[in-house]
C-alpha positions in Angstrom: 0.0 0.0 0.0 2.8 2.2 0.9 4.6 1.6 -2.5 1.1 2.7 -4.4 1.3 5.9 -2.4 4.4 6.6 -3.5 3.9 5.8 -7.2 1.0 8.3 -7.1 2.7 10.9 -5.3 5.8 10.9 -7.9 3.4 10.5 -11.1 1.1 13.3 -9.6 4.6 15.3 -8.9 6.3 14.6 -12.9 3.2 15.7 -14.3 2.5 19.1 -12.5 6.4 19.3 -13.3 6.0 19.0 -17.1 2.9 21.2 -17.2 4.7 23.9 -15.4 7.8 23.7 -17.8 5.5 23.6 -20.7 4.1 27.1 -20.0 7.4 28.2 -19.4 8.6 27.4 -22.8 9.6 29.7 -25.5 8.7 29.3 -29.0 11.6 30.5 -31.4 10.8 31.6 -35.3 14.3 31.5 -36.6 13.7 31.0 -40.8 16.6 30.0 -42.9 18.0 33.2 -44.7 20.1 33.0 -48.3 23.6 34.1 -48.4 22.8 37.5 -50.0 24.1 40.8 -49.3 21.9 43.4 -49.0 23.2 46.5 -51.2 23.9 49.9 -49.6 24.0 48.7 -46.1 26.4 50.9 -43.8 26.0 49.6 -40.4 24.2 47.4 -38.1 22.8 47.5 -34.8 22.3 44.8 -32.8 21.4 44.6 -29.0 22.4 45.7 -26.6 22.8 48.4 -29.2 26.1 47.8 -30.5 26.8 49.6 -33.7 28.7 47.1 -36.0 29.9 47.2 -39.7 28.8 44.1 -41.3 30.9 42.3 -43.5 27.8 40.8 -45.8 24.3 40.1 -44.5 20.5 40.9 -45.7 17.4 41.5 -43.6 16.8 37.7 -42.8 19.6 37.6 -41.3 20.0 40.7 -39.4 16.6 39.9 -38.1 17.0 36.4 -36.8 20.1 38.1 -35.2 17.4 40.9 -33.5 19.7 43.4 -35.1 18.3 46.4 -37.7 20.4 47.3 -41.0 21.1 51.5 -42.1 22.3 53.0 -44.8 24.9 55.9 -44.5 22.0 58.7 -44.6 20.9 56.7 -41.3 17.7 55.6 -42.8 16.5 51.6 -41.9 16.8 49.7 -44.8 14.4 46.9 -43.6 11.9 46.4 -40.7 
């Protein structure tokens, strides 16, 4: 009887475990990006707001990496 008890109790305790990890999850949209450059592009900025000069990226990219692209009159080149 005592063994039952304690079969419940830790059945009862892994599933109120995996239902509180469930909600906890995060759900990631990453897509896969060609191997493009994106003309004109003069900087980058990626968080926590460092200003970079990328070698050779696109939007895709930039945006799976959270970071926004500029041109050199400072205007966003993609959103």
């Amino acid at each position: 009887m005592a063994a039952c008890n304690k079969v419940v109790f830790f059945t009862i305790l892994l599933l109120s475990g995996i239902l509180f990890l469930e909600n906890k999850v995060e759900h990631v949209s990453a897509q896969i990006c060609t191997a493009d450059c994106a003309p004109g592009v003069e900087y980058m900025i990626c968080p926590p707001k460092k200003r970079t000069k990328p070698n050779c990226t696109n939007c895709c990219r930039a945006k799976n990496n959270r970071c926004q692209l500029y041109r050199s009159d400072n205007s966003q080149i993609c959103t």
